[in-house]
PQR file with spaces between the fields and no chain letter, atoms N, CA, C, O and H, PARSE charges and radii, in Angstrom:
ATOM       1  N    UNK     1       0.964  -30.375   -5.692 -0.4000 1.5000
ATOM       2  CA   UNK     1       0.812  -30.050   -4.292 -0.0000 2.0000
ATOM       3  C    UNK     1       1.095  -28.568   -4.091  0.5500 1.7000
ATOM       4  O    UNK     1       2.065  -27.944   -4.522 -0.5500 1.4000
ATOM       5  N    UNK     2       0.126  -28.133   -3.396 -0.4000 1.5000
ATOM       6  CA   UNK     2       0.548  -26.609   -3.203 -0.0000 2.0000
ATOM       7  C    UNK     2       1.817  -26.716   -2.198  0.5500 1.7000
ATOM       8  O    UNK     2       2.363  -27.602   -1.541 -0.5500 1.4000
ATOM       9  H    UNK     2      -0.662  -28.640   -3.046  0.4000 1.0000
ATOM      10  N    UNK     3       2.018  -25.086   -2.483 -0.4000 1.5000
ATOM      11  CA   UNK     3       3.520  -25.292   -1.386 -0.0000 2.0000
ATOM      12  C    UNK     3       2.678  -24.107   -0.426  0.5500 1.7000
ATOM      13  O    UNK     3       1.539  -23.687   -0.631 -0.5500 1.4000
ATOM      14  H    UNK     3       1.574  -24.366   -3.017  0.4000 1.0000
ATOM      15  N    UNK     4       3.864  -23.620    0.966 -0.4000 1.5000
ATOM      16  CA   UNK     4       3.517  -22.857    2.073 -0.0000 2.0000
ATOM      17  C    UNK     4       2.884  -21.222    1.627  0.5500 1.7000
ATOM      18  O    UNK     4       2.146  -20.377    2.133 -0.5500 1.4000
ATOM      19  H    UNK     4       4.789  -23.961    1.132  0.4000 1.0000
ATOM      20  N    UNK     5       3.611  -21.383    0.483 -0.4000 1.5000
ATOM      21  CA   UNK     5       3.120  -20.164   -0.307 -0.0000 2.0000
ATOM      22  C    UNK     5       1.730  -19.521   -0.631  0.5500 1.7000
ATOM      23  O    UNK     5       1.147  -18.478   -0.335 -0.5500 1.4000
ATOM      24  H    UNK     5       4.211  -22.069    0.072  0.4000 1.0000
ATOM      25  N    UNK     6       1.465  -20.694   -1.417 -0.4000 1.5000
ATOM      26  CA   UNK     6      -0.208  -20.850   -2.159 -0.0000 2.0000
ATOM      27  C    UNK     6      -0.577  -20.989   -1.213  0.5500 1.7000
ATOM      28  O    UNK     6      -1.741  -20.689   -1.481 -0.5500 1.4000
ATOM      29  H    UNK     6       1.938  -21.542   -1.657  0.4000 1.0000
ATOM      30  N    UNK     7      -0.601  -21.236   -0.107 -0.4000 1.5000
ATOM      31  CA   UNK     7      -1.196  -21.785    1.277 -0.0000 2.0000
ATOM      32  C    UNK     7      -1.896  -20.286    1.881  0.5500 1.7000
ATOM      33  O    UNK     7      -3.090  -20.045    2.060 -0.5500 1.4000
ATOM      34  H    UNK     7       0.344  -21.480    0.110  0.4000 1.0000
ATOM      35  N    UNK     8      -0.677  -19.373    2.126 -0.4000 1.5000
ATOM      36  CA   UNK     8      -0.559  -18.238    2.023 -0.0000 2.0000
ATOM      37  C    UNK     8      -2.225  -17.214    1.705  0.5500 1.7000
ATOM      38  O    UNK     8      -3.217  -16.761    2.276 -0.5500 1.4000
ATOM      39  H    UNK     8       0.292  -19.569    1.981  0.4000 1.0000
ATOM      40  N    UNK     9      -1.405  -17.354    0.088 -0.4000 1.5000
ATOM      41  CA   UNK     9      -2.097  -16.559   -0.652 -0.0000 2.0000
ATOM      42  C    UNK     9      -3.530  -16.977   -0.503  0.5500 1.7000
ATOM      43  O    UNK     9      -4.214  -16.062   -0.042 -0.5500 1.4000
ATOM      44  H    UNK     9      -0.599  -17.722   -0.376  0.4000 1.0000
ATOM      45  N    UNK    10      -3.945  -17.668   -0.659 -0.4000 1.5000
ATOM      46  CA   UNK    10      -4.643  -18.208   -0.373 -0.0000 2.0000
ATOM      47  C    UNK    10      -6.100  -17.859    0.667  0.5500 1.7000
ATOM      48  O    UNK    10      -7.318  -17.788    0.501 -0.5500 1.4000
ATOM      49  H    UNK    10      -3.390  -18.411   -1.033  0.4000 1.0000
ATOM      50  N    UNK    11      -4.865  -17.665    2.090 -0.4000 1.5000
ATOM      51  CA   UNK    11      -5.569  -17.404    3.551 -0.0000 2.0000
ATOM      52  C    UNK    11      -5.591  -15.791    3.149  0.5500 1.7000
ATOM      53  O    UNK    11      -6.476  -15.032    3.543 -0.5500 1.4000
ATOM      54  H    UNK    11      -3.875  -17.723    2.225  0.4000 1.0000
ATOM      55  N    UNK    12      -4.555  -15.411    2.359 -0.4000 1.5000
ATOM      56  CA   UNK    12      -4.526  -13.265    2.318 -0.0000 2.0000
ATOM      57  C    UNK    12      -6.349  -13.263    1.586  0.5500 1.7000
ATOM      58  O    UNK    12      -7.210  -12.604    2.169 -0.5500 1.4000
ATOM      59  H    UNK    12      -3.836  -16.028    2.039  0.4000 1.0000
ATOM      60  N    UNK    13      -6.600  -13.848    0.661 -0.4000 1.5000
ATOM      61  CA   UNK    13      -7.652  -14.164   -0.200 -0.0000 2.0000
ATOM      62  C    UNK    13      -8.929  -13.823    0.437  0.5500 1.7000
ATOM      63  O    UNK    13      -9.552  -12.772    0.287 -0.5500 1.4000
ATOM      64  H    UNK    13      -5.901  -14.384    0.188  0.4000 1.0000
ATOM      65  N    UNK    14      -9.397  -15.288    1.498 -0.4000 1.5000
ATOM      66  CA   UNK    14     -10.285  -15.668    2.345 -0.0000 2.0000
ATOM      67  C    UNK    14     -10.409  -14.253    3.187  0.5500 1.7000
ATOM      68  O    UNK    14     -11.498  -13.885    3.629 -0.5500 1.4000
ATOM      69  H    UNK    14      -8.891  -16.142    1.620  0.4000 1.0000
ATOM      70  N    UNK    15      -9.092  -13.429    3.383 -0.4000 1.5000
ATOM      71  CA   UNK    15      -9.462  -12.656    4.768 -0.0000 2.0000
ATOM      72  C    UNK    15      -9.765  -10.984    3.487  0.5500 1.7000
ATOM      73  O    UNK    15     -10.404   -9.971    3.773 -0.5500 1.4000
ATOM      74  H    UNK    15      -8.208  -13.728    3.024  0.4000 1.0000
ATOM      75  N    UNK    16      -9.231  -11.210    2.511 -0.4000 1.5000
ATOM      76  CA   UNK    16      -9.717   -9.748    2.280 -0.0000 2.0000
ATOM      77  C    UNK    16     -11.503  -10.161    2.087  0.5500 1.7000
ATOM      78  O    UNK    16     -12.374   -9.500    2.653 -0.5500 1.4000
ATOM      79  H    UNK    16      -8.712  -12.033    2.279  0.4000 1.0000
ATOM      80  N    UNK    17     -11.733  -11.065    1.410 -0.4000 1.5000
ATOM      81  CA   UNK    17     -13.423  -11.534    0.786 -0.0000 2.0000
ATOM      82  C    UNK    17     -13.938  -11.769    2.247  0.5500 1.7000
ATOM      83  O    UNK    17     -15.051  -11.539    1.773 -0.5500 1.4000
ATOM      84  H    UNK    17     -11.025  -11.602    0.949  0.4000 1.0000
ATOM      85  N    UNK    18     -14.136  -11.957    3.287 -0.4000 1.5000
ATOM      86  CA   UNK    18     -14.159  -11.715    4.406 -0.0000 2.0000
ATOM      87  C    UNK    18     -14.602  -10.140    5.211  0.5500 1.7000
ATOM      88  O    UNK    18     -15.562   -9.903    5.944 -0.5500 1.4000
ATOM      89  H    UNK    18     -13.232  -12.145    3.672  0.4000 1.0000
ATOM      90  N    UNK    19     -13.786   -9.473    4.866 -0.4000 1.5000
ATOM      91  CA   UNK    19     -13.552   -8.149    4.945 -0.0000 2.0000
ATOM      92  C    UNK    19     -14.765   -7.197    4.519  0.5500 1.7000
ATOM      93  O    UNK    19     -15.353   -6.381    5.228 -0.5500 1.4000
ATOM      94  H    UNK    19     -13.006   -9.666    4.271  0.4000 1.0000
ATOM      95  N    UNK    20     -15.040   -7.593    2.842 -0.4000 1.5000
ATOM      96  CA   UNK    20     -15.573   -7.018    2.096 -0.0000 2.0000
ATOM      97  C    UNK    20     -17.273   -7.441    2.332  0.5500 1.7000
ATOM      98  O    UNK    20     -18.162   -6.602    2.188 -0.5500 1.4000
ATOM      99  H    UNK    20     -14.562   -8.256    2.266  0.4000 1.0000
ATOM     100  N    UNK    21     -17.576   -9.085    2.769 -0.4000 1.5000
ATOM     101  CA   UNK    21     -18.673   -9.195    2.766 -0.0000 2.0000
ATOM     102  C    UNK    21     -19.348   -8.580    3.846  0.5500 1.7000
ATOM     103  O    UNK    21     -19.012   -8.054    4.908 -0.5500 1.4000
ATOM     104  H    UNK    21     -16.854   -9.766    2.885  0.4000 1.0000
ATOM     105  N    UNK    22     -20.621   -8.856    3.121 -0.4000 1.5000
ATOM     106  CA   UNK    22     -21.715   -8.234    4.117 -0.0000 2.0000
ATOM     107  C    UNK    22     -22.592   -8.895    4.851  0.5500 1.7000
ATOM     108  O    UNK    22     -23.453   -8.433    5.599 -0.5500 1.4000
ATOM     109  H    UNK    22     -20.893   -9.283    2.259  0.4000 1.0000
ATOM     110  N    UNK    23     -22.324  -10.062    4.593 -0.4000 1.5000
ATOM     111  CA   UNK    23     -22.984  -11.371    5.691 -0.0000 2.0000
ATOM     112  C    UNK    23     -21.784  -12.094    6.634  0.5500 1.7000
ATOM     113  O    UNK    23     -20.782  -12.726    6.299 -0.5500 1.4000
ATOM     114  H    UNK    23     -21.624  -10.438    3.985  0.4000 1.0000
ATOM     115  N    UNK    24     -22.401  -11.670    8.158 -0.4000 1.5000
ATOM     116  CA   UNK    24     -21.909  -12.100    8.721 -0.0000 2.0000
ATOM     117  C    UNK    24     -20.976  -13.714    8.913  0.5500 1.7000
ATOM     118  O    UNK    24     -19.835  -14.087    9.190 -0.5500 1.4000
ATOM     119  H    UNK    24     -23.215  -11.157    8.430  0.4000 1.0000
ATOM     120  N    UNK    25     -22.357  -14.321    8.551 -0.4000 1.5000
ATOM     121  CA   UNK    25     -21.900  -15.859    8.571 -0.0000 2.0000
ATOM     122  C    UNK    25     -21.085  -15.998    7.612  0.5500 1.7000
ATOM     123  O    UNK    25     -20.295  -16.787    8.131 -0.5500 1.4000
ATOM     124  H    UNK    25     -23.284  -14.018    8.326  0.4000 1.0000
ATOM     125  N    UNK    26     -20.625  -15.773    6.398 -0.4000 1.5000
ATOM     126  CA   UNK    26     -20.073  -16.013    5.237 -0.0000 2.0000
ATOM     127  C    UNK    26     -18.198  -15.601    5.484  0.5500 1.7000
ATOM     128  O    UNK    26     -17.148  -16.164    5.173 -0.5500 1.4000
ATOM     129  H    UNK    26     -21.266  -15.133    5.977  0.4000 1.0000
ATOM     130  N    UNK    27     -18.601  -14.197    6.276 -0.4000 1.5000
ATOM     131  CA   UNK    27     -17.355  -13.627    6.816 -0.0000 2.0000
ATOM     132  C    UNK    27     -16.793  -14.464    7.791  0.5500 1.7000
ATOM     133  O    UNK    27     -15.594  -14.647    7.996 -0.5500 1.4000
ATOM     134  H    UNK    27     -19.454  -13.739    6.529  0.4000 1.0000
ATOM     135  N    UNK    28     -18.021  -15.098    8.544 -0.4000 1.5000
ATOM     136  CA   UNK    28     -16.914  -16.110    9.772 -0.0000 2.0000
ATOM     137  C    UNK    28     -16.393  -17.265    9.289  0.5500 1.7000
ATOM     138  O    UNK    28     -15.400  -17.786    9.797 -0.5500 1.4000
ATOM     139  H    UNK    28     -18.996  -14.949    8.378  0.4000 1.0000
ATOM     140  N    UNK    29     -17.197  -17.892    7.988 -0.4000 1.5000
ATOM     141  CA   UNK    29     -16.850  -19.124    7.233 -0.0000 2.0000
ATOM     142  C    UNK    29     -15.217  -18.914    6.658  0.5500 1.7000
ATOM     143  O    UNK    29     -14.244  -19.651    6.824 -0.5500 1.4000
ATOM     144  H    UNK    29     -18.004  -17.469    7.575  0.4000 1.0000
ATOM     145  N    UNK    30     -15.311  -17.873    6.071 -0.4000 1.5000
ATOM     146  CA   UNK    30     -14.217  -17.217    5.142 -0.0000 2.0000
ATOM     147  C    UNK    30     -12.894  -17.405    6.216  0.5500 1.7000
ATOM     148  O    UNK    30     -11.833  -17.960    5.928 -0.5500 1.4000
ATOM     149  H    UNK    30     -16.101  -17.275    5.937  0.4000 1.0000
ATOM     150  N    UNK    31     -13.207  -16.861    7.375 -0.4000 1.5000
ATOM     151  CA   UNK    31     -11.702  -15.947    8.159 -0.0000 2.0000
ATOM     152  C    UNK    31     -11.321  -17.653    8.718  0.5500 1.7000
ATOM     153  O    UNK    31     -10.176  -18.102    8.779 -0.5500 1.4000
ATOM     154  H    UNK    31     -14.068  -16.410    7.609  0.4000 1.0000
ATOM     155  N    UNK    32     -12.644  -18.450    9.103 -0.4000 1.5000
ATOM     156  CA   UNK    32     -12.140  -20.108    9.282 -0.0000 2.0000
ATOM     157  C    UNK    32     -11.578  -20.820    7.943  0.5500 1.7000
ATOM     158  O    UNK    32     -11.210  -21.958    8.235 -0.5500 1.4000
ATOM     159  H    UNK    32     -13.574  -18.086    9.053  0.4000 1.0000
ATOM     160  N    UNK    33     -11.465  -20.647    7.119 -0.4000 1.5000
ATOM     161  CA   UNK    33     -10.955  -20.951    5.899 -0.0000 2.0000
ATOM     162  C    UNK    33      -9.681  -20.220    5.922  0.5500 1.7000
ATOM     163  O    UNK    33      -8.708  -20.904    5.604 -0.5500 1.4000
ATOM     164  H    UNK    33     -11.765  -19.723    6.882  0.4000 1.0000
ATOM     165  N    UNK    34      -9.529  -19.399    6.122 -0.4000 1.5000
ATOM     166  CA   UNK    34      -8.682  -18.617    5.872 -0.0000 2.0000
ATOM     167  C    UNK    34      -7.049  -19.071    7.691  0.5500 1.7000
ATOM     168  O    UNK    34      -5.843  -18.836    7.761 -0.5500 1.4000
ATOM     169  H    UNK    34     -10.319  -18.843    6.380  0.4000 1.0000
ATOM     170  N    UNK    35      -7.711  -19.515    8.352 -0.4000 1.5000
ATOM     171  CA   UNK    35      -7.148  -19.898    9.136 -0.0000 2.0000
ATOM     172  C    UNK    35      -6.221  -21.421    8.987  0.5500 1.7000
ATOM     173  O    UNK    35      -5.026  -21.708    9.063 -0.5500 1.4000
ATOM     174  H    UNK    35      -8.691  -19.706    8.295  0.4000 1.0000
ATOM     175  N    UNK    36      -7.651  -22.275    8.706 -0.4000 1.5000
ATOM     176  CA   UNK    36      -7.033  -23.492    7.947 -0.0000 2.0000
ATOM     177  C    UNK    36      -6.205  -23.621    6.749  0.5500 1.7000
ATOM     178  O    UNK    36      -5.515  -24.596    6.453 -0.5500 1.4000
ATOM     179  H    UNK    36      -8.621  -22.042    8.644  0.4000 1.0000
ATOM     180  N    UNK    37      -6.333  -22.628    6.146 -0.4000 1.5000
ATOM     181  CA   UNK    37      -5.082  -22.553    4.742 -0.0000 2.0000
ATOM     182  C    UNK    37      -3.353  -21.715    5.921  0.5500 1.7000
ATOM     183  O    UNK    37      -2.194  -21.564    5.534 -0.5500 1.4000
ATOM     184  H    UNK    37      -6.893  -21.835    6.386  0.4000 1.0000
ATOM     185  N    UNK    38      -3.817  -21.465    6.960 -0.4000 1.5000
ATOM     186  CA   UNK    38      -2.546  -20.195    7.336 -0.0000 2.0000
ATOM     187  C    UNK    38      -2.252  -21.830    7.746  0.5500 1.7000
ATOM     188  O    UNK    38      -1.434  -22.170    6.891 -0.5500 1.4000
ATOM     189  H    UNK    38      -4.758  -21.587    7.274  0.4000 1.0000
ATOM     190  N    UNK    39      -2.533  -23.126    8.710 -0.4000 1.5000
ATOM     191  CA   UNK    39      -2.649  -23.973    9.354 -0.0000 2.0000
ATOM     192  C    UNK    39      -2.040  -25.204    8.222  0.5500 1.7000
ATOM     193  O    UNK    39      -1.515  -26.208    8.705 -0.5500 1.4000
ATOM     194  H    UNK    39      -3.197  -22.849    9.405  0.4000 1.0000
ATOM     195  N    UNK    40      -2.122  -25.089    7.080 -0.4000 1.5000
ATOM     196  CA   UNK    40      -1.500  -25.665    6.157 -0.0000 2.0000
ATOM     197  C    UNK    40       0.266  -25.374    6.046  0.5500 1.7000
ATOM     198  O    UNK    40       1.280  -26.006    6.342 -0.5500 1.4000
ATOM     199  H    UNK    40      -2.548  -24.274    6.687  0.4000 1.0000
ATOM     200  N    UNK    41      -0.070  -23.969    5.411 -0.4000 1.5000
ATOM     201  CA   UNK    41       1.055  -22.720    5.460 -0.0000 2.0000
ATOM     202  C    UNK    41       2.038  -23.509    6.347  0.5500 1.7000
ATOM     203  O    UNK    41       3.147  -23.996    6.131 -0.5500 1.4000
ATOM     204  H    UNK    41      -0.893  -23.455    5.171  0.4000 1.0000
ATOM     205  N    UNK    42       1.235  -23.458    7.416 -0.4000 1.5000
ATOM     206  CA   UNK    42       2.796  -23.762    8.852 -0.0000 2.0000
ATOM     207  C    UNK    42       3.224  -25.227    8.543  0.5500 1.7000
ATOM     208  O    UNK    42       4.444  -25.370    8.452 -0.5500 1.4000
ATOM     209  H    UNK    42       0.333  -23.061    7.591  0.4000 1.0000
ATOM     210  N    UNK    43       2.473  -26.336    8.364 -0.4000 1.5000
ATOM     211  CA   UNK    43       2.576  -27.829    8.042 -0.0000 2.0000
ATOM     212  C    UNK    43       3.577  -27.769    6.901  0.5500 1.7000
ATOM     213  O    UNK    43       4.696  -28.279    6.953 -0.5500 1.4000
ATOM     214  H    UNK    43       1.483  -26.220    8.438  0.4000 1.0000
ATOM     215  N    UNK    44       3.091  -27.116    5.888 -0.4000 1.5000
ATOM     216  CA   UNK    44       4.645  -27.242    4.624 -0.0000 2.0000
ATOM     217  C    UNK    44       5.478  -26.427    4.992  0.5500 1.7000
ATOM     218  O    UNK    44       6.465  -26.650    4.292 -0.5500 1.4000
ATOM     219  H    UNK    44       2.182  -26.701    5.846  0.4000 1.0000
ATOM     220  N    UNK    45       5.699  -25.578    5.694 -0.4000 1.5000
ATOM     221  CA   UNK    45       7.179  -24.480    6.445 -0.0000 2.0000
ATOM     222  C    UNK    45       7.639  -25.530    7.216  0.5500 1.7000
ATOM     223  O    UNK    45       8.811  -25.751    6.910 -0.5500 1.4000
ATOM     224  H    UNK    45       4.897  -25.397    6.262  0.4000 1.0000
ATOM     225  N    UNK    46       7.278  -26.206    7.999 -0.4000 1.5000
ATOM     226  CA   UNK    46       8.138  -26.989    8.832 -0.0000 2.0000
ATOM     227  C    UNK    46       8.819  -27.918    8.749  0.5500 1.7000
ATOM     228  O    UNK    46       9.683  -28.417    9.470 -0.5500 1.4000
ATOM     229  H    UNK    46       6.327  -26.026    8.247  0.4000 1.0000
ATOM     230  N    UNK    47       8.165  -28.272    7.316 -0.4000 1.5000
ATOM     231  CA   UNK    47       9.392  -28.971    6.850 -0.0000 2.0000
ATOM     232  C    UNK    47      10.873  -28.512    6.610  0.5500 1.7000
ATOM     233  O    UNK    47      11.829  -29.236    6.887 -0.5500 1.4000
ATOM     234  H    UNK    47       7.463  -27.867    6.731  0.4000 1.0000
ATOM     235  N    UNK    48      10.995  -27.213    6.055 -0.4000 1.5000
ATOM     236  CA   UNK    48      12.050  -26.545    5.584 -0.0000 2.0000
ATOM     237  C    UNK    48      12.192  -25.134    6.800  0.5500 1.7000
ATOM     238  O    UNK    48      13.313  -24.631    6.723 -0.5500 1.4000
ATOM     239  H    UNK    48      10.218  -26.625    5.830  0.4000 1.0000
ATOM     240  N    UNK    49      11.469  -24.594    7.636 -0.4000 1.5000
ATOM     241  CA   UNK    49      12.160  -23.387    8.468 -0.0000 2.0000
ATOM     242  C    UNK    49      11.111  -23.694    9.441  0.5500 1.7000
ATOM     243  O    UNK    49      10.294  -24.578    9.183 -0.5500 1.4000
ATOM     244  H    UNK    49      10.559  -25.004    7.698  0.4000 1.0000
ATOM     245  N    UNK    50      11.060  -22.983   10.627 -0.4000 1.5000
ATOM     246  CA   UNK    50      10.868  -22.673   11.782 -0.0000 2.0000
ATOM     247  C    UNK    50       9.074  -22.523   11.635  0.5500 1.7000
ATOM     248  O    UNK    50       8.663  -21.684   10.832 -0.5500 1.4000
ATOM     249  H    UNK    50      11.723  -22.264   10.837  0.4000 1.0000
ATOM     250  N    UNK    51       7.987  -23.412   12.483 -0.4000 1.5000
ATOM     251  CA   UNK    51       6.958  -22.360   12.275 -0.0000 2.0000
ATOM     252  C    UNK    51       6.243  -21.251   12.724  0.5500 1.7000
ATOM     253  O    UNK    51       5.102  -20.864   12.470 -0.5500 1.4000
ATOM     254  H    UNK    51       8.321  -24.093   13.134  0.4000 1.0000
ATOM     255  N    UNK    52       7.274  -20.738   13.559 -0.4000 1.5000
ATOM     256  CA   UNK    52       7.150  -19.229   14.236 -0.0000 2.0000
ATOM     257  C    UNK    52       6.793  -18.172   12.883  0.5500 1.7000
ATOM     258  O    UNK    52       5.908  -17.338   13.073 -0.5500 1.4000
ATOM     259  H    UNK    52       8.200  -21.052   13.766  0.4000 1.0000
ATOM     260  N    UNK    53       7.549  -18.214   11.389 -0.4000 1.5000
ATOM     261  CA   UNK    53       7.680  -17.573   10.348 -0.0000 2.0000
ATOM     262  C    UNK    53       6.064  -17.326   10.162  0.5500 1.7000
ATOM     263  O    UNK    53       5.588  -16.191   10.176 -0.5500 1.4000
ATOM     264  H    UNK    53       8.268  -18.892   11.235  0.4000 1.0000
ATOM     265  N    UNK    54       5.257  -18.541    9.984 -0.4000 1.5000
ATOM     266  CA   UNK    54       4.200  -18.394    9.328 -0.0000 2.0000
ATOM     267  C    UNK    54       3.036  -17.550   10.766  0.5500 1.7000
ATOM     268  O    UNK    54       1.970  -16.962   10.580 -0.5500 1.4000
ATOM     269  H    UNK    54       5.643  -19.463    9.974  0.4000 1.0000
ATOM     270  N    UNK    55       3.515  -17.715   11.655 -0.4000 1.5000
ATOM     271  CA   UNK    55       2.521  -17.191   12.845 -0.0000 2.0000
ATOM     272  C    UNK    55       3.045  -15.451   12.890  0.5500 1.7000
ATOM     273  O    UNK    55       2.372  -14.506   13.301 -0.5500 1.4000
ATOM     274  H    UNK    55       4.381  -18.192   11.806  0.4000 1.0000
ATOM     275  N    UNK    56       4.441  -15.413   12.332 -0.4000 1.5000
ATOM     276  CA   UNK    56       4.689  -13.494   12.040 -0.0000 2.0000
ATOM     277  C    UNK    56       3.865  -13.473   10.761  0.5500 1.7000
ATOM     278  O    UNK    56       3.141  -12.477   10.793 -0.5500 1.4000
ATOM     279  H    UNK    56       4.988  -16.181   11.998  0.4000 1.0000
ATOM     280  N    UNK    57       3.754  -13.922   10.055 -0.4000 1.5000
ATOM     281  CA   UNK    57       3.068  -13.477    8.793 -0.0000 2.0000
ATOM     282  C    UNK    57       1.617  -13.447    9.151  0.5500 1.7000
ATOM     283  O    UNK    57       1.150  -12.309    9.192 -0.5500 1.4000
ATOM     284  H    UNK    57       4.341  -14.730   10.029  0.4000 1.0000
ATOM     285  N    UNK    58       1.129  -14.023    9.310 -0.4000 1.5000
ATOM     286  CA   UNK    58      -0.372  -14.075   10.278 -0.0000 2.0000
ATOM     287  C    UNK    58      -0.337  -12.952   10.729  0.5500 1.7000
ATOM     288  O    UNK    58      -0.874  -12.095   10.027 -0.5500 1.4000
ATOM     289  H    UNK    58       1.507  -14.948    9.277  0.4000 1.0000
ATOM     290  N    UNK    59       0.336  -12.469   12.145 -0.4000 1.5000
ATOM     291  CA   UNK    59       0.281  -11.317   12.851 -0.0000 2.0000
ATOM     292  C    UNK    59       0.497  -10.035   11.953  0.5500 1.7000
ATOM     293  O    UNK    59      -0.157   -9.022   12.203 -0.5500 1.4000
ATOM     294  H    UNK    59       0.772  -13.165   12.715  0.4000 1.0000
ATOM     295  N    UNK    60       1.043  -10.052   11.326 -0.4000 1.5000
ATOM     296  CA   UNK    60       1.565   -9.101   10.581 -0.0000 2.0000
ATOM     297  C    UNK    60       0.314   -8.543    9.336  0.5500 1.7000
ATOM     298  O    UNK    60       0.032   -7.379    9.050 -0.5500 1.4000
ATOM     299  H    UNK    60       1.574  -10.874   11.124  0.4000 1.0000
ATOM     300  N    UNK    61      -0.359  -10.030    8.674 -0.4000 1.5000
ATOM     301  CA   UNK    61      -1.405  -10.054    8.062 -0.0000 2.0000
ATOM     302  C    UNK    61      -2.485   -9.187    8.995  0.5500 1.7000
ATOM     303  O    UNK    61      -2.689   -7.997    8.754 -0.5500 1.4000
ATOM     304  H    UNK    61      -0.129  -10.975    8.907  0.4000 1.0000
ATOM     305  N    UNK    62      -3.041   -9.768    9.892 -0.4000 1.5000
ATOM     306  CA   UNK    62      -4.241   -9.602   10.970 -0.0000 2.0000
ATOM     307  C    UNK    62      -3.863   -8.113   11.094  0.5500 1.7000
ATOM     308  O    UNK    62      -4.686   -7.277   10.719 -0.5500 1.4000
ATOM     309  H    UNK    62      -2.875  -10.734   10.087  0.4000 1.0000
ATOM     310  N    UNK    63      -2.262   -7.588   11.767 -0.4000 1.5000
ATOM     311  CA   UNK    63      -2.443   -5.968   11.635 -0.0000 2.0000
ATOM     312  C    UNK    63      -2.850   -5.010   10.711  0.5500 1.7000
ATOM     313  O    UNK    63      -3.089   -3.834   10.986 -0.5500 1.4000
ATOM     314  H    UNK    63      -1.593   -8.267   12.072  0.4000 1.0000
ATOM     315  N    UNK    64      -2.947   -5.675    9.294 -0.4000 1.5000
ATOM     316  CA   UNK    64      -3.301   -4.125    8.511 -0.0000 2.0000
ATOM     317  C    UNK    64      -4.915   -4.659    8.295  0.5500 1.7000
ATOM     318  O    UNK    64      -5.427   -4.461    7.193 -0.5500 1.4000
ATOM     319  H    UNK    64      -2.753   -6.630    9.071  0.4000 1.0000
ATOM     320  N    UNK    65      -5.683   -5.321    9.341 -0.4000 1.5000
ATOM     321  CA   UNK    65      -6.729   -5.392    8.920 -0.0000 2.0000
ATOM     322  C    UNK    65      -7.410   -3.815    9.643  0.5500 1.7000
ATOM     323  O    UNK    65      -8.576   -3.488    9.424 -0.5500 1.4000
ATOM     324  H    UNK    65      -5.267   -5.482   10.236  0.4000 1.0000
C-alpha cells in the first residue's frame, strides 16, 4: 500500500509532466491525476495528523508553479 508520501510524489510528478506538455488536454488529464493522488495523500494523513498538512503542501506545491 502506498503511504501519504508516494501519494505525494506522485501528484509533484503529474504536475511537473503537466507543466512540460504541450497538449493541452493531456496537461488537464495530468493536473486531475495529480489532484486525485494529493486527494489520496490527505485520506492516508488522516489517519495519523491533521489534513490541513497535505492542503499546505499543495499550496505550497501550486506556488512555485
Amino acid at each position: 500500500m502506498l503511504t501519504s508520501e508516494d501519494h505525494r510524489q506522485l501528484a509533484e510528478r503529474c504536475i511537473r509532466l503537466a507543466k512540460e506538455s504541450t497538449k493541452p488536454s493531456v496537461a488537464e488529464h495530468l493536473m486531475t491525476l495529480a489532484a486525485n493522488y494529493l486527494e489520496l495523500a490527505e485520506r492516508a494523513l488522516s489517519l495519523r495528523e491533521p489534513a490541513t498538512a497535505v492542503r499546505r503542501q499543495h499550496i505550497k506545491l501550486m506556488q512555485k508553479e
